[in-house]
C-alpha positions, 0 to 999 in steps of 0.5 A: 500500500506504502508504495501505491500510495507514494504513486498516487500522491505523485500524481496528484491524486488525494489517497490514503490507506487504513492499517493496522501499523497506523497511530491513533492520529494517523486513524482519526485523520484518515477517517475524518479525510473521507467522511469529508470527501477529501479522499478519493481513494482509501486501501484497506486489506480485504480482513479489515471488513471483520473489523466492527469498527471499520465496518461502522465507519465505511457505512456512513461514507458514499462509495463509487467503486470496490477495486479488489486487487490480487482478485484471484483470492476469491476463487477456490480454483485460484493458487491463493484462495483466501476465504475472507475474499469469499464475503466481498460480493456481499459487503458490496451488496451491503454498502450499496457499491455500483461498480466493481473492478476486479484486477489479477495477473494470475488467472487462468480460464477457470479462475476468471469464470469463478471470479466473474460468477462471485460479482454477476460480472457478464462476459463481455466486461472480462478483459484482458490483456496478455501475459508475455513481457517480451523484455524478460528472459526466462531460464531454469538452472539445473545445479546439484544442492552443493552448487546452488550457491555459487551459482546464484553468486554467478546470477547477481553478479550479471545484475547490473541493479536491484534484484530478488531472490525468493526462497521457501523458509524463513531460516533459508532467507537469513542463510543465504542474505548472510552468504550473500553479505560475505560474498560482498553483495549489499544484501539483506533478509525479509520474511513474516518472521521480522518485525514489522519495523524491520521488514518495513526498514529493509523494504524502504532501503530497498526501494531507496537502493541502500539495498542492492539484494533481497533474499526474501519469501513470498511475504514479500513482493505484494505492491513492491513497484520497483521499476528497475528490478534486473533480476529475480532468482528462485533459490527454491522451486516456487509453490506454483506455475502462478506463484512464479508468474507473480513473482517474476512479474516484478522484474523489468518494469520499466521495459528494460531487459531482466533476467529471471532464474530458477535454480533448478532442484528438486531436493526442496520439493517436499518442503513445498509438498509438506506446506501443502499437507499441512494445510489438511485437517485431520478428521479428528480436527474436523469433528472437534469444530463441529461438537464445539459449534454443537455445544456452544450454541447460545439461546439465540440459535447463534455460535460465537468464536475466536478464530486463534483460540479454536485454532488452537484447541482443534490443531487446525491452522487459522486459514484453513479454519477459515476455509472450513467455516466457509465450506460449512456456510456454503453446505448451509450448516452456518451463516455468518452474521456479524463480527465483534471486538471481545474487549473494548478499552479507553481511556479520556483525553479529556475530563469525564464531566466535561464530555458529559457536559457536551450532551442532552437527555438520553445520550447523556443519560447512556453515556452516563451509563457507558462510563459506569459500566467501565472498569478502569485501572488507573488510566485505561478502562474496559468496558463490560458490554454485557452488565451495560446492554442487560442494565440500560437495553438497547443494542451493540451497534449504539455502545460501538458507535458511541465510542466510535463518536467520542474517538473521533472527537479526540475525547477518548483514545479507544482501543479493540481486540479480540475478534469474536465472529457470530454465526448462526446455525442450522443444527438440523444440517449440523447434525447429518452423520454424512457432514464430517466426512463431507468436509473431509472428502473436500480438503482430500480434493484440495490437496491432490487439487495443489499437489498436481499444481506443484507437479505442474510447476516441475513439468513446466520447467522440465519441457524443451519449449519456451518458458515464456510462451509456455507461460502465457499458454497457461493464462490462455494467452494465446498471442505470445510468440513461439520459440526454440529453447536452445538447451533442455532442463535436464541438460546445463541450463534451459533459456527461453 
C-alpha cells in the first residue's frame, strides 16, 4: 500500500490507506479525510471488513467503486484462495457499491469464470490483456544442492541493479542474505518472521537502493513497484506455475531487459509438498469444530468464536479454519452474521464531566451509563458490554458507535481486540452423520487439487519449449510468440 500510495500522491491524486501499523492520529485523520470527501481513494486489506469498527465507519461514507486487487483470492480454483475474499460480493451488496473492478495477473480460464460468477460480472466486461513481457528472459538452472550457491553468486553478479531472490523458509532467507553479505553483495533478509519495523526498514532501503539484494519469501513482493528490478532468482522451486508468474512479474518494469532464474532442484520439493499437507485437517480436527459449534450454541440459535483460540484447541491452522467455516456456510450448516471486538478499552483525553457536559437527555443519560459500566485501572478502562446492554437495553451497534463518536472527537483514545465472529446455525444440517466426512472428502480434493499444481510447476520447467510462451499458454494467452529453447532442463541450463 506504502508504495501505491507514494504513486498516487505523485500524481496528484488525494489517497490514503487504513492499517493496522497506523497511530491513533494517523486513524482519526484518515477517517475524518473521507467522511469529508477529501479522499478519493482509501486501501484497506480485504480482513479489515471483520473489523466492527471499520465496518461502522465505511457505512456512513458514499462509495463509487470496490477495486479488489490480487482478485484471484476469491476463487477456490485460484493458487491463493483466501476465504475472507469469499464475503466481498456481499459487503458490496451491503454498502450499496455500483461498480466493481476486479484486477489479477494470475488467472487462468477457470479462475476468471469463478471470479466473474462471485460479482454477476457478464462476459463481455472480462478483459484482458496478455501475459508475455517480451523484455524478460526466462531460464531454469539445473545445479546439484552443493552448487546452488555459487551459482546464484554467478546470477547477481550479471545484475547490473536491484534484484530478488525468493526462497521457501524463513531460516533459508537469513542463510543465504548472510552468504550473500560475505560474498560482498549489499544484501539483506525479509520474511513474516521480522518485525514489522524491520521488514518495513529493509523494504524502504530497498526501494531507496541502500539495498542492492533481497533474499526474501513470498511475504514479500505484494505492491513492491520497483521499476528497475534486473533480476529475480528462485533459490527454491516456487509453490506454483502462478506463484512464479507473480513473482517474476516484478522484474523489468520499466521495459528494460531482466533476467529471471530458477535454480533448478528438486531436493526442496517436499518442503513445498509438506506446506501443502499441512494445510489438511485431520478428521479428528474436523469433528472437534463441529461438537464445539454443537455445544456452544447460545439461546439465540447463534455460535460465537475466536478464530486463534479454536485454532488452537482443534490443531487446525487459522486459514484453513477459515476455509472450513466457509465450506460449512456454503453446505448451509452456518451463516455468518456479524463480527465483534471481545474487549473494548479507553481511556479520556479529556475530563469525564466535561464530555458529559457536551450532551442532552438520553445520550447523556447512556453515556452516563457507558462510563459506569467501565472498569478502569488507573488510566485505561474496559468496558463490560454485557452488565451495560442487560442494565440500560438497547443494542451493540449504539455502545460501538458511541465510542466510535467520542474517538473521533479526540475525547477518548479507544482501543479493540479480540475478534469474536457470530454465526448462526442450522443444527438440523449440523447434525447429518454424512457432514464430517463431507468436509473431509473436500480438503482430500484440495490437496491432490495443489499437489498436481506443484507437479505442474516441475513439468513446466522440465519441457524443451519456451518458458515464456509456455507461460502465457497457461493464462490462455494465446498471442505470445513461439520459440526454440536452445538447451533442455535436464541438460546445463534451459533459456527461453
Amino acid at each position: 500500500m506504502k508504495d501505491q500510495l507514494e504513486f498516487l500522491h505523485s500524481k496528484g491524486i488525494p489517497a490514503a490507506r487504513i492499517d493496522s501499523g497506523m497511530t491513533f492520529e494517523e486513524n482519526r485523520q484518515v477517517m475524518a479525510d473521507a467522511r469529508s470527501g477529501k479522499l478519493k481513494i482509501l486501501m484497506v486489506s480485504v480482513e479489515r471488513f471483520k473489523n466492527e469498527r471499520f465496518r461502522q465507519f465505511i457505512a456512513g461514507i458514499p462509495l463509487s467503486m470496490l477495486v479488489v486487487d490480487e482478485a484471484h483470492c476469491i476463487s477456490e480454483w485460484g493458487h491463493n484462495f483466501r476465504p475472507d475474499y469469499l464475503k466481498l460480493p456481499v459487503y458490496c451488496e451491503t454498502l450499496n457499491i455500483p461498480l466493481v473492478l476486479l484486477l489479477t495477473a494470475t488467472a487462468t480460464e477457470q479462475v476468471k469464470a469463478d471470479m466473474a460468477a462471485k460479482f454477476a460480472i457478464q462476459p463481455e466486461h472480462i478483459v484482458q490483456t496478455g501475459f508475455y513481457r517480451p523484455n524478460l528472459d526466462l531460464s531454469v538452472w539445473a545445479v546439484a544442492e552443493q552448487q546452488r550457491n555459487g551459482r546464484l553468486l554467478e546470477a547477481l553478479q550479471q545484475a547490473p541493479a536491484a534484484a530478488v531472490v525468493y526462497v521457501t523458509l524463513q531460516q533459508t532467507a537469513e542463510k543465504v542474505a548472510e552468504f550473500l553479505q560475505q560474498s560482498g553483495l549489499n544484501a539483506a533478509a525479509y520474511h513474516a518472521g521480522f518485525k514489522d519495523e524491520q521488514r518495513q526498514q529493509v523494504q524502504d532501503d530497498f526501494m531507496a537502493g541502500r539495498v542492492q539484494v533481497v533474499v526474501a519469501t513470498i511475504a514479500f513482493g505484494m505492491g513492491v513497484d520497483k521499476s528497475d528490478i534486473r533480476c529475480v532468482v528462485h533459490y527454491d522451486l516456487p509453490k506454483s506455475v502462478e506463484n512464479y508468474s507473480q513473482e517474476i512479474g516484478r522484474a523489468g518494469r520499466d521495459g528494460a531487459p531482466s533476467n529471471c532464474i530458477a535454480l533448478g532442484n528438486l531436493d526442496g520439493i517436499n518442503t513445498v509438498e509438506n506446506f501443502v499437507y499441512g494445510d489438511t485437517p485431520e478428521p479428528e480436527g474436523i469433528r472437534y469444530v463441529l461438537q464445539d459449534i454443537a455445544d456452544n450454541i447460545n439461546p439465540e440459535g447463534n455460535w460465537e468464536v475466536q478464530l486463534l483460540a479454536l485454532s488452537n484447541s482443534s490443531n487446525i491452522r487459522q486459514l484453513t479454519l477459515k476455509t472450513l467455516l466457509v465450506q460449512l456456510e456454503l453446505l448451509e450448516v452456518i451463516q455468518a452474521k456479524s463480527v465483534y471486538f471481545a474487549e473494548f478499552k479507553y481511556k479520556f483525553l479529556q475530563d469525564k464531566q466535561q464530555i458529559l457536559n457536551r450532551f442532552e437527555g438520553e445520550r447523556r443519560a447512556f453515556l452516563q451509563a457507558l462510563f459506569a459500566h467501565t472498569q478502569f485501572k488507573r488510566v485505561w478502562g474496559e468496558l463490560d458490554m454485557q452488565t451495560l446492554l442487560q442494565s440500560y437495553g438497547g443494542d451493540r451497534d449504539r455502545a460501538v458507535k458511541a465510542l466510535e463518536y467520542l474517538s473521533e472527537q479526540q475525547l477518548i483514545e479507544l482501543q479493540s481486540r479480540g475478534v469474536t465472529e457470530v454465526f448462526g446455525v442450522n443444527q438440523q444440517a449440523l447434525l447429518q452423520p454424512q457432514l464430517a466426512d463431507e468436509l473431509q472428502h473436500y480438503f482430500a480434493e484440495k490437496e491432490q487439487k495443489e499437489i498436481a499444481r506443484i507437479a505442474a510447476l516441475v513439468g513446466f520447467f522440465e519441457e524443451t519449449r519456451c518458458l515464456s510462451h509456455q507461460l502465457a499458454e497457461y493464462f490462455a494467452d494465446h498471442q505470445a510468440p513461439r520459440s526454440v529453447a536452445t538447451a533442455p532442463y535436464a541438460g546445463e541450463s534451459r533459456p527461453s
